[in-house]
C-alpha positions as CSV (number, residue, x, y, z in Angstrom):
1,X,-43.9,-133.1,-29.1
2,X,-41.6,-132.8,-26.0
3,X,-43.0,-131.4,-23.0
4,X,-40.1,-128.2,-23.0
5,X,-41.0,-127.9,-26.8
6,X,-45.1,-127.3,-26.2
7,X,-43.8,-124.6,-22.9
8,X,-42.1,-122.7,-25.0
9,X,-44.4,-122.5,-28.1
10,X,-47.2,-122.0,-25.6
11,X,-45.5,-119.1,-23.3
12,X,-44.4,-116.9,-26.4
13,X,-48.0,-117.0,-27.7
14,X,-48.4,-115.8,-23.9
15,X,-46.1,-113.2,-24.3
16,X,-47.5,-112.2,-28.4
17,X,-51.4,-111.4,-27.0
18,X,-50.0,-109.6,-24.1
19,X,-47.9,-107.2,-26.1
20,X,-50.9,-106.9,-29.1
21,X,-53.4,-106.1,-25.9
22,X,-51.3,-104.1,-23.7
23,X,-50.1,-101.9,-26.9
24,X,-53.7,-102.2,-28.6
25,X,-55.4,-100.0,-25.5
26,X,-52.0,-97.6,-25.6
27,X,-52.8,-96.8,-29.2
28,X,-56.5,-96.5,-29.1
29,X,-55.8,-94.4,-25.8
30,X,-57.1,-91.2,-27.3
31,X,-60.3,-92.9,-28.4
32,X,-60.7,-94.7,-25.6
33,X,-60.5,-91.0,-23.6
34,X,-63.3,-89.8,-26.2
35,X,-65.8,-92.6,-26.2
36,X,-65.4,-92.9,-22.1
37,X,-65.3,-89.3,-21.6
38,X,-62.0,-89.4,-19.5
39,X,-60.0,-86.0,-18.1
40,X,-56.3,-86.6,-18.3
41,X,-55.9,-87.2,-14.6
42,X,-58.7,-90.2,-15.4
43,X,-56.5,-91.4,-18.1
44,X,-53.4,-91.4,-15.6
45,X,-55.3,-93.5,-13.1
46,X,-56.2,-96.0,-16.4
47,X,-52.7,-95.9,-17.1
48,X,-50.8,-96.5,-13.9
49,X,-53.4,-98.5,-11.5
50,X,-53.2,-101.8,-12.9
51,X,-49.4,-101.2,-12.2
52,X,-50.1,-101.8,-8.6
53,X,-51.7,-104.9,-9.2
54,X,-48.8,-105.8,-11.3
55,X,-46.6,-105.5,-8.4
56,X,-49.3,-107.7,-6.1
57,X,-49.4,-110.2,-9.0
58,X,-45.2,-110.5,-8.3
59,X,-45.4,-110.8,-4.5
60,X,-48.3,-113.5,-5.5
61,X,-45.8,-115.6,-8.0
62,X,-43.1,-115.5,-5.4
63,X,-45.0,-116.2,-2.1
64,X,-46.6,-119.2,-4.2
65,X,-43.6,-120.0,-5.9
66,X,-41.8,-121.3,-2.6
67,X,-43.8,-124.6,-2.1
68,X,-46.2,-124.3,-5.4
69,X,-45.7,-125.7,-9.1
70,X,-45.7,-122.9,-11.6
71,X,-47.0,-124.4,-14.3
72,X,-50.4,-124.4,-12.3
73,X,-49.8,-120.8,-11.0
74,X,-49.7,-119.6,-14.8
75,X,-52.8,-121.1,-15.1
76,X,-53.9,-118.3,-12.4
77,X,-53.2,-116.0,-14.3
78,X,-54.3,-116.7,-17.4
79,X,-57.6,-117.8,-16.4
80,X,-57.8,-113.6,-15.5
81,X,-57.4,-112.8,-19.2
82,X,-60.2,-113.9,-21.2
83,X,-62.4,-112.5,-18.2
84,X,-60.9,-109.1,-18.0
85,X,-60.7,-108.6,-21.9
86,X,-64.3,-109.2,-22.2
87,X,-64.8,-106.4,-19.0
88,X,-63.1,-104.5,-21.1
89,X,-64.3,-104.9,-24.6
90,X,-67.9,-104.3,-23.4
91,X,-66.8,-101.4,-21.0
92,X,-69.6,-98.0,-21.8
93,X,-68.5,-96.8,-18.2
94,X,-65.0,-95.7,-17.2
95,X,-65.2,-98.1,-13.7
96,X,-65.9,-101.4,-15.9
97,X,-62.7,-100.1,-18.5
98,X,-60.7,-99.5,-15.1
99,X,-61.5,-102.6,-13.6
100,X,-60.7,-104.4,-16.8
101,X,-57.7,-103.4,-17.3
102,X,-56.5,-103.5,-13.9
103,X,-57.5,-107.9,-14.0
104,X,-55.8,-108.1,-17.0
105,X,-52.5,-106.0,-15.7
106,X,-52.9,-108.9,-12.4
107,X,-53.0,-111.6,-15.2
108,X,-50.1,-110.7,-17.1
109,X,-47.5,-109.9,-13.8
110,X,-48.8,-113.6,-12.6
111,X,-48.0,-115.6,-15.8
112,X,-45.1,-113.4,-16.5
113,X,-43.0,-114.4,-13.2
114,X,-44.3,-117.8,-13.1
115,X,-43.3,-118.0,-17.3
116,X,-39.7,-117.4,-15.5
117,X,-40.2,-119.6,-12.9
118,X,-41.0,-122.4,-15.2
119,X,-38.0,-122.3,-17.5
120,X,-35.8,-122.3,-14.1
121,X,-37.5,-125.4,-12.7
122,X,-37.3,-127.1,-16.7
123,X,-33.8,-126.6,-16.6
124,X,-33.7,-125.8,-20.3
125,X,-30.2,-125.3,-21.9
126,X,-30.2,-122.3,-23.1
127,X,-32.2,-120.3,-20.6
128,X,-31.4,-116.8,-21.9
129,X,-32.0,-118.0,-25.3
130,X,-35.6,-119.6,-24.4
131,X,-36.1,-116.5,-22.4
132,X,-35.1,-113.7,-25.6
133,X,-37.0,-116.2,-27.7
134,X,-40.4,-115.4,-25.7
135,X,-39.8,-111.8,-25.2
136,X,-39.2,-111.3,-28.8
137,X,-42.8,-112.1,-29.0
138,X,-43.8,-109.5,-27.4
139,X,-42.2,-107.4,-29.4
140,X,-44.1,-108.9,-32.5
141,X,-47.2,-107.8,-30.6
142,X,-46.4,-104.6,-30.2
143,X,-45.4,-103.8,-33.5
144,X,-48.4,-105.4,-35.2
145,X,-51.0,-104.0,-32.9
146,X,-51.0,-100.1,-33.6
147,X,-51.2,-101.3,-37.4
148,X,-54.4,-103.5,-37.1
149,X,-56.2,-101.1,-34.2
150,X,-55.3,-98.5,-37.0
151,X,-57.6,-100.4,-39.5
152,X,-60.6,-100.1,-36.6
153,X,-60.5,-96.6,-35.8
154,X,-62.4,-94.6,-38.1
155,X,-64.9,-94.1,-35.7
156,X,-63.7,-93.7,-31.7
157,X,-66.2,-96.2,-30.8
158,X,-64.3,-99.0,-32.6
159,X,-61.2,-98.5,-30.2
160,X,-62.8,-102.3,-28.6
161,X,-62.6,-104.9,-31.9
162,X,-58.9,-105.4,-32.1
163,X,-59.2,-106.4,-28.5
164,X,-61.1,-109.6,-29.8
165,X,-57.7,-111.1,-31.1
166,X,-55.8,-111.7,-28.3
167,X,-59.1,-113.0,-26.5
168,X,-59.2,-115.4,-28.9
169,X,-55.8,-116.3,-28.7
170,X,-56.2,-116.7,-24.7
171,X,-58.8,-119.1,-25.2
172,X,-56.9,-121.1,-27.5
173,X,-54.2,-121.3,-25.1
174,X,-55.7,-122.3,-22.2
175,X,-56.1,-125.4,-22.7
176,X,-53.0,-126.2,-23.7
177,X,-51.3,-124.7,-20.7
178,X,-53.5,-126.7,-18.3
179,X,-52.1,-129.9,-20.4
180,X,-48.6,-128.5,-19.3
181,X,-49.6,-127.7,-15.7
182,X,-50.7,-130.9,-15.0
183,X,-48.0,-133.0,-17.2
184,X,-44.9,-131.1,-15.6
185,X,-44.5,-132.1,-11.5
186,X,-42.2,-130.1,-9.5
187,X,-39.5,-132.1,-7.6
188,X,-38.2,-131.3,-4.3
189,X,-34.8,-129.4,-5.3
190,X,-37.1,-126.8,-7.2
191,X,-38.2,-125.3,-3.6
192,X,-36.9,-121.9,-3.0
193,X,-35.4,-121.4,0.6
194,X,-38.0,-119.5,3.1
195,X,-34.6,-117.3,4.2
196,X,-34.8,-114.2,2.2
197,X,-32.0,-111.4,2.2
198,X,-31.3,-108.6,0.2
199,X,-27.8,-107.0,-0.9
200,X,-26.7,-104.2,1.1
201,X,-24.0,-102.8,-1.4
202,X,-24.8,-99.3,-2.8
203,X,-24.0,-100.9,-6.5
204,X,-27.2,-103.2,-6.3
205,X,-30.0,-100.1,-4.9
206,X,-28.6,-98.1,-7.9
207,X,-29.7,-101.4,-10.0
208,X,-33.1,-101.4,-8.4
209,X,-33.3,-97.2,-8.4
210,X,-32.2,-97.4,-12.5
211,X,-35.1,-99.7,-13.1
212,X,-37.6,-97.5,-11.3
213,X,-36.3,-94.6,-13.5
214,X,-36.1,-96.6,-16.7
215,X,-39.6,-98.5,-16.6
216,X,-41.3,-95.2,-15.6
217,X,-39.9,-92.5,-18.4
218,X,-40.6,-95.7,-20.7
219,X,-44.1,-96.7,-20.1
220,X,-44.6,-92.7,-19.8
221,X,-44.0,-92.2,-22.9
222,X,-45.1,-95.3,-24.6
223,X,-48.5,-94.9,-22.6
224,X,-48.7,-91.0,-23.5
225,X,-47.3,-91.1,-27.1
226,X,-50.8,-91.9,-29.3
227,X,-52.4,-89.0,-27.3
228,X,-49.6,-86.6,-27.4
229,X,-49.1,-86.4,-31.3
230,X,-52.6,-86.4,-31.7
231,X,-53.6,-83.6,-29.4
232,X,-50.4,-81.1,-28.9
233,X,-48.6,-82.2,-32.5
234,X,-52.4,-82.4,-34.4
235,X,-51.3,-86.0,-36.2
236,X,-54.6,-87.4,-37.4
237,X,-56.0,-90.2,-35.0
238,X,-55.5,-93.2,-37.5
239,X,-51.7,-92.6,-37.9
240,X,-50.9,-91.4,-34.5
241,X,-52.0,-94.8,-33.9
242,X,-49.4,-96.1,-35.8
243,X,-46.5,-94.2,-34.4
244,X,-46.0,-96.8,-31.2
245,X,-45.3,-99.7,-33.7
246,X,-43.0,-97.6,-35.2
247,X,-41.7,-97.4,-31.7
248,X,-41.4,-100.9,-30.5
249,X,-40.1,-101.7,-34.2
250,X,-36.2,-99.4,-32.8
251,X,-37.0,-101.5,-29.4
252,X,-37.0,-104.6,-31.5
253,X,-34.0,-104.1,-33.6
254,X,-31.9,-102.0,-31.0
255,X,-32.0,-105.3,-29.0
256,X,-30.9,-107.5,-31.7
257,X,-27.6,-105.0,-31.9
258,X,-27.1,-104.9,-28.5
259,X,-27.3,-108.2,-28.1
260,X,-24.4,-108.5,-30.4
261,X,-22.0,-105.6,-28.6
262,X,-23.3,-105.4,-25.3
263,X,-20.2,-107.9,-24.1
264,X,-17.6,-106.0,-26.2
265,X,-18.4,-102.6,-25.1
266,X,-19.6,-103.5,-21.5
267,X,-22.5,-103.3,-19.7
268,X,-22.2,-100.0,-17.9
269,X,-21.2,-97.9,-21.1
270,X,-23.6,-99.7,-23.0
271,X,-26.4,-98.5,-20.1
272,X,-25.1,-94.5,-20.9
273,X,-25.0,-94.7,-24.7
274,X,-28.4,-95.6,-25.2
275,X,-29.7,-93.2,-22.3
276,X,-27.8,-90.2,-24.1
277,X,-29.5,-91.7,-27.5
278,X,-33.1,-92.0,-25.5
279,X,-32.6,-88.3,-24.8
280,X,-31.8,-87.2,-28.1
281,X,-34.9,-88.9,-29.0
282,X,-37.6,-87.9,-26.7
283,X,-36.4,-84.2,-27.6
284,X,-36.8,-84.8,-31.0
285,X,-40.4,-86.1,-30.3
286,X,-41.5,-82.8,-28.0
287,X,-39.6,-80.3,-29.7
288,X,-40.0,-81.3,-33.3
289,X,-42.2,-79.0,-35.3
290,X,-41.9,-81.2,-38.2
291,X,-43.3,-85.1,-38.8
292,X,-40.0,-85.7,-40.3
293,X,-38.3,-85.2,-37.0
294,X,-41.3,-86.4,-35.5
295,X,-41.3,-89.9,-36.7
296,X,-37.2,-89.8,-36.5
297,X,-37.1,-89.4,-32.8
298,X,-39.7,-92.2,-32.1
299,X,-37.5,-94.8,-33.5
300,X,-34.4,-93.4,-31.9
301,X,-36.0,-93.2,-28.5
302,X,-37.2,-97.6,-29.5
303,X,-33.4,-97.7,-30.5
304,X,-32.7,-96.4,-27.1
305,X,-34.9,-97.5,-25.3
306,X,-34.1,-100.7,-26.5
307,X,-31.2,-102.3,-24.2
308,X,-31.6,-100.5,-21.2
309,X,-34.0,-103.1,-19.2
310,X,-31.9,-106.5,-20.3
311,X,-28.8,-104.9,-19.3
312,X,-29.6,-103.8,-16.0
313,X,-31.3,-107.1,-15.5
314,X,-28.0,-108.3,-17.1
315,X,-25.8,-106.5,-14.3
316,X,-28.2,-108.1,-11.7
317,X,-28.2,-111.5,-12.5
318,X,-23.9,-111.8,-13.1
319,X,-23.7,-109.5,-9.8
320,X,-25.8,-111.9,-7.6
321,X,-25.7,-115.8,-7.2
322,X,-28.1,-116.4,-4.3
323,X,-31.8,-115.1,-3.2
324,X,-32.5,-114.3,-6.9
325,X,-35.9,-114.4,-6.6
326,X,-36.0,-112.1,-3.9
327,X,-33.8,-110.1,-6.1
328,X,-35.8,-110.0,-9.1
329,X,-38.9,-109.9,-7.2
330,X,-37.7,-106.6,-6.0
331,X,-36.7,-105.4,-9.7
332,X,-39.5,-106.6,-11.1
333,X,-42.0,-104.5,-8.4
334,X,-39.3,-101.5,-9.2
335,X,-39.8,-101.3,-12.3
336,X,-43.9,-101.1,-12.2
337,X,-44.1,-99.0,-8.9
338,X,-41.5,-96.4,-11.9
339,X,-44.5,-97.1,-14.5
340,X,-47.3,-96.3,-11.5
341,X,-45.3,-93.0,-10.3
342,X,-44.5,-91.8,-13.6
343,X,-48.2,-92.4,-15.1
344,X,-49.3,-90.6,-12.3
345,X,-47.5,-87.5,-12.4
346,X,-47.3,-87.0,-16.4
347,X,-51.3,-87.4,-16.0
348,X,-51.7,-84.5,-13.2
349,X,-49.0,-82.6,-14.4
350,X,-51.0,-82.5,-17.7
351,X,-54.5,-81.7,-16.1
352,X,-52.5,-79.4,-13.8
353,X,-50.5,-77.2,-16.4
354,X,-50.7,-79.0,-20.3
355,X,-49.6,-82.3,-22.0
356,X,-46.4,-80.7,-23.6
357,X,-45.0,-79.7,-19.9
358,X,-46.6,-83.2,-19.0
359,X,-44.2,-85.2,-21.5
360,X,-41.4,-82.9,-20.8
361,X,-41.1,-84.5,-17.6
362,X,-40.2,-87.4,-19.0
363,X,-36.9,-85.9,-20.3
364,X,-35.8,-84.8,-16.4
365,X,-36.3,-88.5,-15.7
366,X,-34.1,-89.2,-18.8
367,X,-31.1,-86.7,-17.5
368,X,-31.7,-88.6,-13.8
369,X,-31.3,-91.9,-15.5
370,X,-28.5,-90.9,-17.0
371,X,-26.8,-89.2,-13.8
372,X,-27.5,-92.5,-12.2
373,X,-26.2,-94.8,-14.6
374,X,-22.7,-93.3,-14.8
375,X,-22.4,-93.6,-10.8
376,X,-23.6,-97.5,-11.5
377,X,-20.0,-97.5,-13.5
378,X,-18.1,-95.9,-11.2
379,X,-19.6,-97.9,-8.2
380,X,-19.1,-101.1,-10.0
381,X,-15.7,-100.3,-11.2
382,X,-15.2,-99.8,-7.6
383,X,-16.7,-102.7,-6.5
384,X,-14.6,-105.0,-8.6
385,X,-11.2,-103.7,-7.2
386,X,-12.2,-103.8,-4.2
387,X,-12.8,-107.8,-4.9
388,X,-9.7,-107.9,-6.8
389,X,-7.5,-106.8,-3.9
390,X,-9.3,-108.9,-1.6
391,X,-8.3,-111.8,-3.6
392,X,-4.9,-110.6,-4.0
393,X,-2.6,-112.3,-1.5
């Protein structure tokens, strides 16, 4: 089997036991919180600390990246998962669960940017295609996670089985990827310049500003949702579980339909339309009184939720030819310090006042978003006539 052949099959199992862990601890959040005895504000740190390391994890990849093969760098981080799934899986104090997850979140930002990394220096074809492929996987993770951590939690002290999966999985892998790492050599022209700049233009700090909106009211609400339903909407523990499959099931699908229109109708609109249908669906979530509505506005808030991230880093990537990994560095750390912020304050605003006025911030992050994202019309519309009569003679 071809070198590029064994990469890919090996970084979307990467990506599938990310998204099964990553949405396995969301789901089992509220039993997590009973069996550790964690306050909300404890739960926010849990949530949005490993964030941070996230973000170090990125500046890690690049600074590496520069004279480094990343097929060895991956190895980095996933040499961190095994270890911090077993901190966690054995966690009976809230430190060892922090410091758990936290490893793992370093992990998964390491072999994330050096996953992208390693289809640039391969070269491959059809990078977008090799690149959808992979994070389709994660998708498949999170859909089929909440289902099987489902099964476990009859008892809140179970929250920790399902968690054996994708440590088996990692071990699996490992030694696969170290066959990769040392078969694959990276040549000369694969070294990134040491110059780094960044854009200046108004149109590209909207960009980076949409993504820290977008990433945070996302992961607040898929971080928050199993805990929500069950404490402020009284859904039994077992199916509140579920709901965040049924979530990343509208992510899943919305991006197979935006994939298909997102040219036609453009990438600006397409950035609104699914913000107004995010908003429509977070409202249904904290507003419903029935499960009908309930369950309704979690798959319209996955179906709008869906596009947003790819498009944006759609606009980025056609908007910007050089220092792209600078670039989407800087996106990438965006995004999680949104995730970190938002954790934070949905977590004290909780402890501080209630859950429900908790969650609601998420829809004043929603209307910011969408604010936002019609100037990033305007100012590209701008932006291109002012090329276009530039060019003109």
């Amino acid at each position: 089997m071809r070198i590029e052949t064994n990469f890919v099959i090996v970084a979307s199992l990467i990506y599938f036991l990310f998204g099964f862990a990553v949405m396995a601890i969301f789901s089992a959040l509220p039993a997590i919180a009973i069996d550790l005895e964690m306050s909300h504000s404890m739960t926010g740190l849990v949530i949005a600390l490993p964030k941070v390391f996230f973000q170090i994890a990125a500046l890690v990849v690049v600074i590496l990246s520069k004279k480094g093969n990343p097929f060895k760098i991956m190895l980095l981080g996933l040499f961190c998962v095994p270890l911090s799934i077993i901190l966690i899986t054995l966690s009976k104090e809230y430190l060892q669960f922090l410091l758990g997850k936290t490893l793992f979140f370093f992990g998964f930002g390491v072999t994330e940017m050096s996953i992208a990394f390693g289809v640039a220096v391969m070269a491959l074809r059809r990078t977008g295609r090799v690149l959808n492929v992979v994070h389709a996987f994660f998708a498949l993770g999170c859909i089929i996670s909440p289902g099987i951590v489902s099964l476990f939690l009859t008892d809140a002290s179970n929250w920790n089985l399902p968690l054996y999966i994708p440590l088996a999985i990692s071990l699996i892998i490992i030694p696969f990827a170290i066959k990769i790492a040392h078969k694959q050599a990276r040549t000369d022209n694969d070294i990134e310049s040491e110059r780094i700049a960044f854009p200046k233009e108004l149109f590209f700090w909207l960009i980076i500003i949409g993504c820290f909106i977008y990433v945070g009211y996302e992961s607040g609400l898929s971080s928050w949702l199993s805990t929500f339903v069950y404490e402020v909407k009284a859904i039994p523990l077992r199916v509140s579980s579920l709901l965040s499959s049924l979530l990343w099931i509208g992510l899943f699908l919305g991006r197979l339909v935006t994939g298909i229109v997102v040219d036609r109708f453009g990438l600006e609109k397409t950035l609104v339309s699914l913000t107004f249908v995010s908003l429509i669906g977070v409202s249904m979530i904290i507003f419903s009184n029935s499960t009908l509505l309930l369950v309704s506005g979690v798959f319209m808030t996955g179906l709008g939720y869906s596009g947003i991230f790819p498009t944006l880093q759609a606009l980025l990537v056609s908007s910007y030819r050089q220092d792209r990994a600078a670039i989407l560095c800087t996106f990438t750390v965006a995004g999680s310090m949104g995730a970190l912020v938002a954790n934070l304050l949905v977590g004290s605003i909780s402890e501080a006042a209630s859950l429900f006025a908790g969650m609601s911030f998420i829809l004043i992050l929603i209307v910011l978003s969408l604010v936002l994202f019609t100037l990033l019309g305007i100012s590209h519309s701008r932006t291109l006539r002012s090329s276009a009569n530039r060019t003109t003679p």
